[in-house]
C-alpha positions as CSV (number, residue, x, y, z in Angstrom):
1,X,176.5,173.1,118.6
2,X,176.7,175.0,122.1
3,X,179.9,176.0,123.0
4,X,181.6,174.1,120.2
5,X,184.2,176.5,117.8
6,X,186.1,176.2,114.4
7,X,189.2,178.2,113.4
8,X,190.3,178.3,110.1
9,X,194.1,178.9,109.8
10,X,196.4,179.7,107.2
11,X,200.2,178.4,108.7
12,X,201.8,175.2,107.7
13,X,202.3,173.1,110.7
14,X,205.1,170.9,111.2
15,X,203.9,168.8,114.3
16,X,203.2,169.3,118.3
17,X,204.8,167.4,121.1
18,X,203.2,167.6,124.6
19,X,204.4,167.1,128.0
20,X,201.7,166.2,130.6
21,X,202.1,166.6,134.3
22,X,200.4,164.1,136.6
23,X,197.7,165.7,138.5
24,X,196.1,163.7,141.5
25,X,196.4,164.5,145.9
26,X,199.9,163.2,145.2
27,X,202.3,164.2,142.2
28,X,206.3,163.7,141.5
29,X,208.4,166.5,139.4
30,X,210.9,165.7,136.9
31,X,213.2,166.8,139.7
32,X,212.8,164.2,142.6
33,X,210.5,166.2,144.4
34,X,207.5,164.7,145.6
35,X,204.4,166.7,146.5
36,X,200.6,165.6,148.4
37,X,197.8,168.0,149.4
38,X,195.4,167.8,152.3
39,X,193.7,169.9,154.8
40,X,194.8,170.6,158.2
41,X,192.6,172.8,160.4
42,X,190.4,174.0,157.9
43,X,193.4,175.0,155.3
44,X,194.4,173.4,152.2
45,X,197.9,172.2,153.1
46,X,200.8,171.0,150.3
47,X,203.4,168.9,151.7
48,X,206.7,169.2,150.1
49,X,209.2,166.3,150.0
50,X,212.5,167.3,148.1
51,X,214.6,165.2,146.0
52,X,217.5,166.4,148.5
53,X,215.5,164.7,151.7
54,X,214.0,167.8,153.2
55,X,210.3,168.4,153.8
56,X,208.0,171.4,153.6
57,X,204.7,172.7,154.4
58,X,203.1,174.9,151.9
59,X,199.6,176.3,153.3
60,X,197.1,177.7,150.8
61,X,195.7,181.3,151.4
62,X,192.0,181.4,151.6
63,X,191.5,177.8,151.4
64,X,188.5,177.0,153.9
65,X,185.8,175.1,154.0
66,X,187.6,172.5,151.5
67,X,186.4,169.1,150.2
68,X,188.7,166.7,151.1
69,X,188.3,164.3,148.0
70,X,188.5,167.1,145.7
71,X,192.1,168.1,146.1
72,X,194.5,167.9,143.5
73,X,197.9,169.5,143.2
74,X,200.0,169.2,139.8
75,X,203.4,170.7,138.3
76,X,204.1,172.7,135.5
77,X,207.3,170.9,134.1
78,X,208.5,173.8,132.0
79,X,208.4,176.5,134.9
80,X,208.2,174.3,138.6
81,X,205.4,175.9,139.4
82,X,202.8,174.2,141.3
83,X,199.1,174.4,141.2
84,X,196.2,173.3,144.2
85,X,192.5,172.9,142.9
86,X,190.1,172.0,145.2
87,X,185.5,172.0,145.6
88,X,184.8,174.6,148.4
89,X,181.5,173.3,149.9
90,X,179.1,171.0,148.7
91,X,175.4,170.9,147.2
92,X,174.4,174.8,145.8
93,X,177.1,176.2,147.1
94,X,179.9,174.3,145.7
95,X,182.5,176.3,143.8
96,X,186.1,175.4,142.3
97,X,189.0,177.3,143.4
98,X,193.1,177.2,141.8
99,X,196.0,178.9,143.3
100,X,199.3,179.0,142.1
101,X,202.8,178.4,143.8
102,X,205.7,180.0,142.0
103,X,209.3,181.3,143.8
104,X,207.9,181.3,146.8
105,X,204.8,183.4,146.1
106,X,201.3,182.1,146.1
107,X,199.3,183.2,143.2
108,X,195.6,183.7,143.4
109,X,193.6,181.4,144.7
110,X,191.0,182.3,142.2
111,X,186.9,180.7,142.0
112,X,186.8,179.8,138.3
113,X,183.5,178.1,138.2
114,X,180.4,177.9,140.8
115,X,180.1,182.0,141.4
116,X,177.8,182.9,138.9
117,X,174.6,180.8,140.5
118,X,175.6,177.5,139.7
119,X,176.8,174.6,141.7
120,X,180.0,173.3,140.7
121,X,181.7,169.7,141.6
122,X,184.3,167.1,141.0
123,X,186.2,168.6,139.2
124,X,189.8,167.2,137.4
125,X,193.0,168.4,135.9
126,X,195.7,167.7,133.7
127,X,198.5,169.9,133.3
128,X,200.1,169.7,129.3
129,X,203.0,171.6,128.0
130,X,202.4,171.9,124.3
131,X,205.3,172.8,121.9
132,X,204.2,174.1,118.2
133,X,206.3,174.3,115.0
134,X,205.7,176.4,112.3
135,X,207.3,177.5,108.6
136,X,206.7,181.7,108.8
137,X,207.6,183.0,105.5
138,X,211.1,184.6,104.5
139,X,211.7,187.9,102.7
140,X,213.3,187.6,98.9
141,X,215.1,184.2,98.7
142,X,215.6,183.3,102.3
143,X,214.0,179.3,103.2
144,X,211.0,179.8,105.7
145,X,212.1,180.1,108.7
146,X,211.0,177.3,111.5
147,X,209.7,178.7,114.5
148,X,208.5,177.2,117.4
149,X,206.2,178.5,120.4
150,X,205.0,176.5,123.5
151,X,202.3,177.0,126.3
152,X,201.3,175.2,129.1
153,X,197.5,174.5,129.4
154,X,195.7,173.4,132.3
155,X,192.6,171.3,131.4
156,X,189.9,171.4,133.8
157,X,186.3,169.7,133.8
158,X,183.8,169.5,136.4
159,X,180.1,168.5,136.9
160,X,177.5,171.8,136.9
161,X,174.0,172.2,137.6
162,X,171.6,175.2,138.1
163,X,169.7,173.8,140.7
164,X,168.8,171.0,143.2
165,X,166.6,169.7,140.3
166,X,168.7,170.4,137.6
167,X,170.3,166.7,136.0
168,X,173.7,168.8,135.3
169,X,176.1,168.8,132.6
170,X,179.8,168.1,132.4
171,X,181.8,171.4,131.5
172,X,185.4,171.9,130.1
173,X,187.9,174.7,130.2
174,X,191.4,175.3,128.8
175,X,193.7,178.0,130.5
176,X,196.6,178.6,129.4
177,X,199.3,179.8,132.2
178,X,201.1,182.7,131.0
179,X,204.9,183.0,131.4
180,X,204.9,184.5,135.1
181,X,202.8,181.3,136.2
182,X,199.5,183.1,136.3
183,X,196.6,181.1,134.6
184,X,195.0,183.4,132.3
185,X,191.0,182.6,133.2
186,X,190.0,186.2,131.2
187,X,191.6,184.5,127.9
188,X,189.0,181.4,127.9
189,X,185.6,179.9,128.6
190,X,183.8,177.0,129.9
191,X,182.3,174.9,127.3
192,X,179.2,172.6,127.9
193,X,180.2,169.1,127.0
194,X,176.7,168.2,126.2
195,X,174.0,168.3,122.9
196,X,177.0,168.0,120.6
197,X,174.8,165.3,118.1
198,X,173.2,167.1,115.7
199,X,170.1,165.0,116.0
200,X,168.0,164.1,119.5
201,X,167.8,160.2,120.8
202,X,166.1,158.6,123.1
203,X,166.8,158.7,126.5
204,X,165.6,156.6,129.8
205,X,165.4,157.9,133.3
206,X,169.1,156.8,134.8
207,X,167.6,157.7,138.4
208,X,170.5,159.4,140.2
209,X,173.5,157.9,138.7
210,X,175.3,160.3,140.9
211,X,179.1,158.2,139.9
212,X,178.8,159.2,136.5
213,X,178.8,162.8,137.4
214,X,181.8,162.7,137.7
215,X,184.4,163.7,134.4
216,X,187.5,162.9,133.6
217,X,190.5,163.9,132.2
218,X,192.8,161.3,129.9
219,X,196.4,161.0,128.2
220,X,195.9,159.5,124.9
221,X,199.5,158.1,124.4
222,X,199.2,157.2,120.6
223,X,198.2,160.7,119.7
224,X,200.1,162.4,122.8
225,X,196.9,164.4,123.2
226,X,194.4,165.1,126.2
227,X,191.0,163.5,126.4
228,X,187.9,164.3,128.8
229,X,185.3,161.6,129.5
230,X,182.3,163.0,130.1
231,X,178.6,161.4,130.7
232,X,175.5,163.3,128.4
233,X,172.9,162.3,130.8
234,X,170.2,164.4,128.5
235,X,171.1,161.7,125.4
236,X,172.3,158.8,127.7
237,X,175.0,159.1,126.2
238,X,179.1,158.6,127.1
239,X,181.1,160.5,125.1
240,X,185.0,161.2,124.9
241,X,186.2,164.3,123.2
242,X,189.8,165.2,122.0
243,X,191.7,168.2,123.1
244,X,193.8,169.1,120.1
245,X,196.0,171.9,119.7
246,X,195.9,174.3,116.8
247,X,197.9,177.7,116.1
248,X,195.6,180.9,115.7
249,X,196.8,185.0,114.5
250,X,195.5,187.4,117.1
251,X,193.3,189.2,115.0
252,X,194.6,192.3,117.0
253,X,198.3,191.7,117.6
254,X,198.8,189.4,114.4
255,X,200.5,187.3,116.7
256,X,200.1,183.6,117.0
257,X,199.7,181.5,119.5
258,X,198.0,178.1,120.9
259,X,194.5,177.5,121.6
260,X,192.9,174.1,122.4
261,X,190.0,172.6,120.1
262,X,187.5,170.1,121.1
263,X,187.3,167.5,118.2
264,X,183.7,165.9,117.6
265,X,183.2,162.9,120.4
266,X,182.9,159.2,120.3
267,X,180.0,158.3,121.4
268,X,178.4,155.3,123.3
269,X,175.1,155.0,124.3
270,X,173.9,153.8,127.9
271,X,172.1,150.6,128.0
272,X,169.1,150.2,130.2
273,X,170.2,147.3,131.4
274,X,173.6,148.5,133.6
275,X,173.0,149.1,137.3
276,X,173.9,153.2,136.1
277,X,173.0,154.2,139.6
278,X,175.3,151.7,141.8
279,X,178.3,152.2,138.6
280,X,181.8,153.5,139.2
281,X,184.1,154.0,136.7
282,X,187.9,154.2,136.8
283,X,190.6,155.0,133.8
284,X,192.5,152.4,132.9
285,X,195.1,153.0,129.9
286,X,195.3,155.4,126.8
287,X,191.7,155.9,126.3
288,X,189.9,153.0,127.9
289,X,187.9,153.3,131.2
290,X,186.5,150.9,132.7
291,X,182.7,150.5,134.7
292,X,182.3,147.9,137.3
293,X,179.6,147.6,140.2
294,X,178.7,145.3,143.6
295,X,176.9,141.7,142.0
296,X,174.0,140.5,144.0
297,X,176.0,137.0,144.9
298,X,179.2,137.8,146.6
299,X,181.0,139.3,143.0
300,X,182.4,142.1,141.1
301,X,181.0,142.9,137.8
302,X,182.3,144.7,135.1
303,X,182.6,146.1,131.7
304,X,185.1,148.0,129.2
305,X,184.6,151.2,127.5
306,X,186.7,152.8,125.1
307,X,185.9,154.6,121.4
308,X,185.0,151.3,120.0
309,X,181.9,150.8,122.9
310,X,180.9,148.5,125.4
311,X,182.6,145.1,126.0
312,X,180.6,142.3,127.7
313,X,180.0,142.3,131.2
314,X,182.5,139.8,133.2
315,X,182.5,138.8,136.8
316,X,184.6,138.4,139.5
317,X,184.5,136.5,142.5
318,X,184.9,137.3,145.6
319,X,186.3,135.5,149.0
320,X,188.9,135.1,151.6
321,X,191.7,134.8,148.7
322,X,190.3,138.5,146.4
323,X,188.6,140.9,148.6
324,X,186.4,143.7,147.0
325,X,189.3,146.1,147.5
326,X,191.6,143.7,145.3
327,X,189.6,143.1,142.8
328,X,189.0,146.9,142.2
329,X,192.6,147.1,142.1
330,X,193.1,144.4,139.4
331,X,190.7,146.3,137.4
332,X,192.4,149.7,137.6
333,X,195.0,147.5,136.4
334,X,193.9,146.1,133.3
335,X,195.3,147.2,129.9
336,X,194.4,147.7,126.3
């Protein structure tokens, strides 16, 4: 499997607990403080509304050229710092691009994906503070100690393609943010979220389907771990993967620390007969999303998807009592 690893560790584990910070154009903080991106003149601009009534403007360093539906700002929990993401241009030239905001000091902004000859687009975040417990092993008599370390990953995924041509495929990353706020890109790589079967099926021609294209990021709450929904238009397939922490020894340090696995997906195959091309899809609750597209009589149509598959399509109408904007509002809405 491309990109795909396994690490086998000898620790006894006693559990994880997570804390994931909203990411979106808008996001609150534990502390009252309320915090939206946007671009004025050309610059990526975070506007800063504090729990204690005052307001701030926060502009990005080196954050031209910006694609206004790409912008996302989220909050490390643990730490208050505050991270902007953002798509700098569009078709070929598209690249993804992070700064940091910590104490008053901008960090970065960095281009993590789209500068090595590939386009990269529509992208999506989720900040999670993962706390680890572990039994480390007592000299003579002593009990095990318990010992617990924590890190705060941010979990990216974006769409990537090599060329005008090129169908694209879905791509994940895991950075952990080290203690002085920085992400640590050098410490991780992308990994390709597609041929993860072992065996090849048979696909149809989608057509340009450009809606599913677009990844994304969920909060399982059962588990209390990440997910990314992703779209394997090579095996017309939709697949959702879980992002599971594990505790590894530095094979140099012999220290440990966190790392993110991808768990193998569920999978659900595309059917022929969905409108793919005209299909949005928008995330409903723990891991269910949800597809819905424009009827040809005056409706709304659509379906649910979670691990278990595809529900049957249903249907609603629209007049002067739902408009289509209601409607798609209802079904953001809906709930396991």
């Amino acid at each position: 499997m491309r990109g795909f690893r396994t690490f086998l560790i000898a620790v006894i584990l006693l559990g994880f607990a997570g804390i994931a910070g909203a990411v979106g154009p808008m996001t609150l903080a534990r502390t009252g403080d309320l915090y939206s991106v946007s671009t004025v003149d050309n610059q990526v601009v975070v506007t800063a509304r504090y729990a204690d009534g005052t307001v701030s403007q926060l502009f990005v360093p080196q954050s031209s050229a910006a694609i206004d539906d790409s912008l996302q700002v989220g909050v490390d929990q643990a730490t208050g710092a505050l991270y902007v993401m953002w798509q700098k241009k569009t078709d070929m030239e598209a690249r993804l691009r992070l700064a940091g905001y910590l104490d008053g000091t901008w960090i970065g902004p960095v281009t993590f994906a789209g500068n090595d000859g590939t386009a990269a687009s529509n992208p999506q975040m989720i900040l999670d503070r993962v706390v680890s417990t572990f039994y480390e092993e007592a000299e003579g008599e002593e009990e095990p100690a318990e010992i617990e370390i924590a890190t705060t990953f941010l979990h990216i995924t974006w769409w990537s393609h090599t060329s005008e041509d090129d169908i694209g495929a879905a791509q994940y990353m895991a950075v952990p943010i080290g203690d002085d706020g920085t992400p640590m890109f050098r410490e991780t790589e992308p990994v390709s979220l597609v041929d993860f079967l072992p065996y090849g099926i048979a696909c149809f021609d989608i057509g340009p389907a450009e809606n599913l294209k677009h990844p994304k990021l969920l909060m399982d709450p059962r588990s209390g771990n990440p997910h990314v929904f992703a779209t394997d238009l090579n095996s017309c397939l939709f697949q959702i993967f879980e992002l599971e922490p594990e505790i590894v020894v530095d094979v140099d340090t012999k220290r440990r620390r966190q790392i993110i696995i991808l768990r193998s997906p569920s999978t659900v195959a595309l059917r022929p007969d969905l409108p793919l091309a005209a299909t949005k899809i928008e995330v409903g609750s723990g891991l269910q999303l949800i597809m819905h597209w424009d009827g040809d009589d005056g409706t709304l149509e659509y379906l649910e998807l979670d691990q278990g598959g595809l529900s049957e399509t249903k249907s609603l109408s629209l007049d002067e009592m739902l408009s289509h904007e209601q409607a798609v509002e209802l079904i953001r809405g809906l709930r396991n």
